[in-house]
C-alpha positions as CSV (number, residue, x, y, z in Angstrom):
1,X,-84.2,169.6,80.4
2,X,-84.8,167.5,83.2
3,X,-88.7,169.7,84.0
4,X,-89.3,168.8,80.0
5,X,-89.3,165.0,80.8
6,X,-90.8,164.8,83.9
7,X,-93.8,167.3,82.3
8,X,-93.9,165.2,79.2
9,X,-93.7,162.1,81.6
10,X,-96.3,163.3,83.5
11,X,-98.8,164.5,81.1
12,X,-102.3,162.1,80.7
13,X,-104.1,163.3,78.0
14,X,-102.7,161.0,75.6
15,X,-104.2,158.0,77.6
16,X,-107.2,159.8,78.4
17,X,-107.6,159.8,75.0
18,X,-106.9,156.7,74.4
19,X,-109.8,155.8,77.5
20,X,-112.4,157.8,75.5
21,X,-111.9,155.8,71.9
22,X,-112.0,152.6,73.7
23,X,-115.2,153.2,75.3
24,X,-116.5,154.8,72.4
25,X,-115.5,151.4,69.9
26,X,-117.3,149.2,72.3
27,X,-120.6,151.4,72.5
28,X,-120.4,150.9,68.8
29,X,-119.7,147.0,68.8
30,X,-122.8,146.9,70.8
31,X,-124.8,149.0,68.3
32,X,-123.8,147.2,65.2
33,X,-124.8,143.3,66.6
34,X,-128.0,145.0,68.5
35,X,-129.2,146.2,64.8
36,X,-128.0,142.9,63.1
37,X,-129.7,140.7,65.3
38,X,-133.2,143.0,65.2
39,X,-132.4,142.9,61.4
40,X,-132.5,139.1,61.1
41,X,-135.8,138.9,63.1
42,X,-137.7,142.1,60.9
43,X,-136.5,139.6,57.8
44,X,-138.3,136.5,58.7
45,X,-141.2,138.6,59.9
46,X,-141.3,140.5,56.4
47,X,-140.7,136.5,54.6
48,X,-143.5,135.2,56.9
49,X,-145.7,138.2,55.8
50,X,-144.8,137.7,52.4
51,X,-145.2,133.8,52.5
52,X,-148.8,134.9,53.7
53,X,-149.9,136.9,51.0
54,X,-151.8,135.4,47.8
């Protein structure tokens, strides 16, 4: 009984896991403002463009 603990104890994949989704959630949050904030500037180039036209 006392080999089961100290294995389950000593086991790291759940962390490594854990490691893996972190990193993975703030490639993401990087992602998602990088294409927000190039999506505000393509919309006032297409408004100036548009603005431009007769």
């Amino acid at each position: 009984m006392r080999r089961l603990i100290f294995k389950f104890i000593s086991d790291n994949n759940g962390a490594t896991a854990i490691e893996y989704a972190l990193i993975a959630a703030g490639i993401a949050l990087v992602i998602v403002t990088a294409v927000n904030a190039i999506g505000e500037k393509l919309n006032t180039s297409y408004t100036a463009v548009n603005n431009a036209l007769p």
